[in-house]
C-alpha positions in Angstrom: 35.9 64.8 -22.6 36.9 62.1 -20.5 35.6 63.5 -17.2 31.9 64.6 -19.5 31.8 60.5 -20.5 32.3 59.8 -17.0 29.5 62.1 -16.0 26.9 61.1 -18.8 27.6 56.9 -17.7 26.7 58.1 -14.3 24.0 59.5 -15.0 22.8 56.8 -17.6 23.6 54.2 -14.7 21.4 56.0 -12.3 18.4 56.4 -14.6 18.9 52.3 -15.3 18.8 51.8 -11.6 16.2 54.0 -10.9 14.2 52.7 -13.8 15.1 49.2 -12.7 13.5 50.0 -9.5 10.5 51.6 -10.6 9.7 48.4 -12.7 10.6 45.9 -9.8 7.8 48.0 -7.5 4.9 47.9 -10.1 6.0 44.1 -11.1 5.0 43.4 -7.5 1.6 45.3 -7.2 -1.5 43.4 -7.1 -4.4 43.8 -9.2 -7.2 46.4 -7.3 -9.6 44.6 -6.0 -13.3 45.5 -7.0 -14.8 42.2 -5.7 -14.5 38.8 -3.3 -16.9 36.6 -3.3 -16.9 33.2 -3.0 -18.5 29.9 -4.8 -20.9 27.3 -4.2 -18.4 25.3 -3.0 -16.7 28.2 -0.7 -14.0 28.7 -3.0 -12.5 32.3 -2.9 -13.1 34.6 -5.8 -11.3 38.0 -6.4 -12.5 40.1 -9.3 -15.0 36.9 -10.1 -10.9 35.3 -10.7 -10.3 31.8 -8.7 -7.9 33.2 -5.3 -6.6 31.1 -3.1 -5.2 32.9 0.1 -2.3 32.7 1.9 -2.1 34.7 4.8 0.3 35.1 7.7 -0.6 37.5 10.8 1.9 39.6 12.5 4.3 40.8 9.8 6.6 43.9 9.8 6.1 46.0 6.8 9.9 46.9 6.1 10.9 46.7 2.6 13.0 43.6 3.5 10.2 41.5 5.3 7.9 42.2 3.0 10.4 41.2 -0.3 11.0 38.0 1.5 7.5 37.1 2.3 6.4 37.5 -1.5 9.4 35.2 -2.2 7.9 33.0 0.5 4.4 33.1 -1.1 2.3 34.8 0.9 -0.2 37.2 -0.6 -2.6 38.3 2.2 -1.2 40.2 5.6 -3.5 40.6 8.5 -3.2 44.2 9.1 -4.7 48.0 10.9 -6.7 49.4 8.5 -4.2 52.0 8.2 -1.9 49.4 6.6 -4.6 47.7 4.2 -4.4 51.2 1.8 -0.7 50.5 1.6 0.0 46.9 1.0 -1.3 45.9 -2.6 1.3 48.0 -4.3 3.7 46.1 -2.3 2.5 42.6 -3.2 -0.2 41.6 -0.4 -4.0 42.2 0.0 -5.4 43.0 3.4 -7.2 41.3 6.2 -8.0 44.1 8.0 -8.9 44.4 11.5 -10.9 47.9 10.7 -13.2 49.7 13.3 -14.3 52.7 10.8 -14.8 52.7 7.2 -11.9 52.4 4.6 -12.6 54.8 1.6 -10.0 52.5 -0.3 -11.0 49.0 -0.5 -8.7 47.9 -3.9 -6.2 46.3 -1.2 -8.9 44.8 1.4 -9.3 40.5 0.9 -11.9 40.5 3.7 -12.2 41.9 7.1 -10.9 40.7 10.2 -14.0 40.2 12.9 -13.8 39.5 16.5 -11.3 36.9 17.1 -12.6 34.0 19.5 -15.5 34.9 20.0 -16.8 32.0 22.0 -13.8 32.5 24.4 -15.1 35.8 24.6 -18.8 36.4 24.5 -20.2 34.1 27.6 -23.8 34.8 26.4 -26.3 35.3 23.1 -23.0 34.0 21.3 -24.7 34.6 17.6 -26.4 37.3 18.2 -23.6 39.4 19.4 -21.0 38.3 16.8 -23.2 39.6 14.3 -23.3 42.6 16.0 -19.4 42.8 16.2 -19.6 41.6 12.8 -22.0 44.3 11.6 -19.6 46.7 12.7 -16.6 45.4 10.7 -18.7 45.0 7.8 -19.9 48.9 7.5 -15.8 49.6 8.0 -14.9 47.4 4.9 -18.3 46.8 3.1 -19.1 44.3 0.2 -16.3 41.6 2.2 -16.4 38.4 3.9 -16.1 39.1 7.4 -13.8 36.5 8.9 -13.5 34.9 12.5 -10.6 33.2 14.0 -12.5 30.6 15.8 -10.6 28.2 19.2 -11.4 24.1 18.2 -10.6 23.8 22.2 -12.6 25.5 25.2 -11.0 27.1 27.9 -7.7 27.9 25.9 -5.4 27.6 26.9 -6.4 25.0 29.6 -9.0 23.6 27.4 -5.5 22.6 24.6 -3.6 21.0 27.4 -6.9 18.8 28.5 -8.0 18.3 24.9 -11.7 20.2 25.8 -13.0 19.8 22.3 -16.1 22.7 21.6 -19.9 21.9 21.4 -22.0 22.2 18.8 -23.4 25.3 20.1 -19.8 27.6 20.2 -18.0 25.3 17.0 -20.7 24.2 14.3 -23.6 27.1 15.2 -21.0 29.5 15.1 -19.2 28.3 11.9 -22.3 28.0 10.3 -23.6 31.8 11.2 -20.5 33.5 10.0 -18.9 34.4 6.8 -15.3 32.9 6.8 -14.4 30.8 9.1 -10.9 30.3 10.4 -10.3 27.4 12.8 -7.0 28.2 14.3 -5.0 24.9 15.1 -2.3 24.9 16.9 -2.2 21.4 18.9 1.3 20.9 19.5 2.6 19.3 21.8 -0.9 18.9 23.8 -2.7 17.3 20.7 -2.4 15.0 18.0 -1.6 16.4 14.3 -4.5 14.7 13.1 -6.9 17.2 15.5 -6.0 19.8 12.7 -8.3 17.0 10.1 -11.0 16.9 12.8 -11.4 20.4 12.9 -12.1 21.6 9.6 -14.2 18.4 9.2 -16.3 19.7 11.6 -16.1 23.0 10.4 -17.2 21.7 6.8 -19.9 19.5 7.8 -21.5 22.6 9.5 -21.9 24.8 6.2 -22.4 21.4 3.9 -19.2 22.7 2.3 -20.8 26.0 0.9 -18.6 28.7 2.7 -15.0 29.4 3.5 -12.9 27.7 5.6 -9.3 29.3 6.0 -7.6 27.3 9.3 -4.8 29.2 10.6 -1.7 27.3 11.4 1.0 26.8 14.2 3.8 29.2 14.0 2.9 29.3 17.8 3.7 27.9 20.8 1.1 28.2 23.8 4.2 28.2 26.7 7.7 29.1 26.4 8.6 25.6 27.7 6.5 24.2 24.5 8.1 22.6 21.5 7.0 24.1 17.8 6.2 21.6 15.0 8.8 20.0 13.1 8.6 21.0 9.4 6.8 17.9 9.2 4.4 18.6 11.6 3.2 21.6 9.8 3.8 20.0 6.2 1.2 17.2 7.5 -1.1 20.1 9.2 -1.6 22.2 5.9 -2.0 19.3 3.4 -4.5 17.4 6.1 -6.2 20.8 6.2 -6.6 21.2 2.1 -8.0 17.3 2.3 -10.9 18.3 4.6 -11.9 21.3 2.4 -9.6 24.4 3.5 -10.0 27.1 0.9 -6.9 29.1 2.4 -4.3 28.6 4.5 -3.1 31.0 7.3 -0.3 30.8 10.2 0.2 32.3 13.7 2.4 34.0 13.7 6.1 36.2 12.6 6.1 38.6 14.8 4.7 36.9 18.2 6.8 34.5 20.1 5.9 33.4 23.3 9.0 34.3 25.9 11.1 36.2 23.2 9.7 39.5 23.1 10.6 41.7 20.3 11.8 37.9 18.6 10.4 36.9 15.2 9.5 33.2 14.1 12.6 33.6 11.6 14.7 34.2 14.5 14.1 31.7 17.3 12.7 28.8 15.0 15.0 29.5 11.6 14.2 26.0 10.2 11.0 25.7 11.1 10.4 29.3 8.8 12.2 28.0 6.1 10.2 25.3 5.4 7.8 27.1 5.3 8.9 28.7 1.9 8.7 25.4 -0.2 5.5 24.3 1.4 3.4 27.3 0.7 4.5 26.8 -3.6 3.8 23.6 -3.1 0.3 24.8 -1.2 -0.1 27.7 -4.5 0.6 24.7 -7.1 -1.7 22.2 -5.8 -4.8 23.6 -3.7 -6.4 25.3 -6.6 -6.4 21.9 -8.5 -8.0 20.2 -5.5 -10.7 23.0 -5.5 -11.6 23.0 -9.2 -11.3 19.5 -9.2 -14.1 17.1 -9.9 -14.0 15.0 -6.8 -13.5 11.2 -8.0 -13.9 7.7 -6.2 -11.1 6.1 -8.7 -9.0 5.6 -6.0 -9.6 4.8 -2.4 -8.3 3.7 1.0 -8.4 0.2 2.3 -9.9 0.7 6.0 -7.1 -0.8 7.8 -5.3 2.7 7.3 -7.2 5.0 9.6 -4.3 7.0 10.1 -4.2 8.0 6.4 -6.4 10.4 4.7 -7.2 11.0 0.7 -8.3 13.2 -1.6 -8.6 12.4 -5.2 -9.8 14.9 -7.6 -10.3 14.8 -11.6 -8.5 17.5 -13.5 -7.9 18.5 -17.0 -4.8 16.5 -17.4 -5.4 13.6 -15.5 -6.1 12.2 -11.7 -4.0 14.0 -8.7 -4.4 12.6 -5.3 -2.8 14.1 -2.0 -2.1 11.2 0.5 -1.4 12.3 4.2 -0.3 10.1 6.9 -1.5 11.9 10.2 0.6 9.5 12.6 3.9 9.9 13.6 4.7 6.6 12.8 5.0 5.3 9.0 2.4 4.2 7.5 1.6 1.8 4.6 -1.3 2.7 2.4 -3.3 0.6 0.8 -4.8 2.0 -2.5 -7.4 0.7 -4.5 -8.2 1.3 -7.7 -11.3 0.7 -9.7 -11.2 -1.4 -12.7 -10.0 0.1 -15.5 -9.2 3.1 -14.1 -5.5 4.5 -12.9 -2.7 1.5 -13.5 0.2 3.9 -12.6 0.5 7.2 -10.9 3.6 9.5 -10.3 4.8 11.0 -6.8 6.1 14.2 -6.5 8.9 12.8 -4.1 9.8 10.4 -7.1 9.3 7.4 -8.5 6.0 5.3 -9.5 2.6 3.9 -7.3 2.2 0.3 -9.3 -1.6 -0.8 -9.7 -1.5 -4.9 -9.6 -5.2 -6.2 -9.9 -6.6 -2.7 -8.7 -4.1 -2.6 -5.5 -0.7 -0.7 -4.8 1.0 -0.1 -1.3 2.1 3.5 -0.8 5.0 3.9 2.2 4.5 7.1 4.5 7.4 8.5 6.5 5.6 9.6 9.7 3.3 12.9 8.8 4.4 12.1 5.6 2.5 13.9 2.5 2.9 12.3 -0.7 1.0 14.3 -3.9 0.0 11.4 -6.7 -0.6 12.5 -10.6 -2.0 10.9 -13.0 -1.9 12.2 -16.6 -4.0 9.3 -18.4 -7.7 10.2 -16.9 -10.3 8.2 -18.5 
């Protein structure tokens, strides 16, 4: 009897874990997909459901990288299209770089169209990216074709000399395409705040009526070349979200330049971990700024260049995201209008005092601070 009871726990035990396991893998599935679209406003929408994507290229798809990029809050992968049938029961949707047509499109965010193309189409630059386009579109049809677009000519000559684009391969282009990713990646060659004049420009071009998703620096152009601090890239992705990103991607896990074979997690550990906490704070706080009501309550004095603002109107009150672009501290000076906000909470702690309309904000340099309010008039 005592050897059956022995038998019968096993075999309870392995139908527990088994069972265990078979809940954890459908507990991690996304929703099929049966439509993306996007508002007036350029905001993503996934089964006509607000989506905000965050997307990393260059991933493994082990078991093990995959369980810690959910934990890490990503939920898009740029992938083959081989991949983009696999990766919504694993958590992710696709961006799929896809030459022929995918008979399974539950898993596919958008399509992946030529990247750069003004670095690589020397003539008829609209014309033949919708021609390129064209061809990704019949491979994943009814979704946003995107294009990773260079902010400097030349690259990567055009980073180290600051060659900022024209109007005819930045603005045209953004404006002609369906999604629209800037990719920034301006350290050490250019300031942070290059990242806020980007997707300005990139914004201004479409009036603000179609997606912007900048993709980020997990890159270094040289071997010799420093990454961003944590910082750095806190500052880049909050600047971004201020000037209208609607998404935020990064460049990239599995490409490091002089460690081949190396991952990001490997050569630049801390750097990778921050980016954990940042992207919750990014899924917390981006889709507020996006349904928002944008509000003129609070401002900027002018003698704070440096510092950039976005105040929005939610349900439960103000929220402003303050961002110091220097790397220097900063003092803000916020102004209030009359009867407005008197008090607002920072995420880092403590209270912004309104005296007569004004309160002084400190910034550590790239310093973010996120401001709520839960008294909106």
């Amino acid at each position: 009897m005592t050897a059956l009871r022995r038998c019968l726990s096993l075999i309870t035990s392995l139908i527990v874990v088994a069972a265990s396991s078979a809940f954890a893998q459908s507990t991690v599935a996304l929703p099929p997909i049966a439509s993306v679209t996007y508002d007036a406003h350029g905001a993503f929408r996934v089964n006509d459901k607000p989506f905000f994507p965050i997307a990393l290229y260059d991933a493994p798809h082990d078991d093990a990288t995959l369980a810690e990029l959910r934990a890490f809050g990503f939920n898009v992968l740029a992938c083959d299209a081989k991949t983009s049938t696999t990766l919504r029961a694993k958590g992710f949707y696709a961006a799929s770089h896809a030459e022929t047509k995918i008979d399974d499109l539950s898993g596919v965010f958008l399509g992946i169209g030529m990247d750069s193309p003004a670095l690589n189409l020397k003539s008829d630059l609209l014309r033949q990216t919708r021609e390129y386009n064209a061809k990704t579109q019949a491979a994943v049809p009814g979704r946003p074709i995107m294009n990773a677009i260079g902010y400097w000519e030349d690259e990567p000559e055009g980073v180290f000399q600051g060659k900022l684009p024209s109007k005819a391969v930045y603005e045209d282009l953004v404006a002609a395409i369906d999604v629209s990713a800037p990719y920034l990646y301006p350290v050490p060659h250019q300031p942070v705040s290059s990242v806020g004049d980007a997707m300005a420009r990139a914004r201004k071009a479409t009036s603000g009526r179609k997606p912007l998703l900048p993709i980020l620096q997990l890159f270094a152009w040289d071997a010799k070349d420093r990454y961003p601090t944590p910082a750095e890239l806190r500052c880049m992705a909050f600047l971004a979200l201020v000037e209208g990103a609607h998404g935020i991607g990064y460049y990239s896990y599995g490409t490091v330049t002089g460690h081949p074979g190396k991952t990001i997690a490997a050569t630049q550990p801390a750097l990778w971990k921050s980016v954990k906490p940042l992207n919750h704070d990014l899924a917390e706080i981006a889709p507020q700024l996006l349904s928002g009501k944008p509000s003129t309550d609070l401002g900027l004095r002018e003698e704070t260049p440096s510092v950039k603002l976005k105040v929005v109107r939610t349900e439960s009150g103000f929220l402003a995201v303050v961002v110091n672009t220097s790397p220097a501290p900063q003092s803000a000076k916020l102004v209030s209008k009359p009867g407005s906000v008197e008090r607002m909470q920072r995420r880092s702690g403590g209270q912004v005092e309104f005296n007569e309309g004004l309160a002084t904000l400190p910034l550590e340099p790239f310093g973010v601070e996120i401001l709520e309010d839960g008294a909106a008039r």
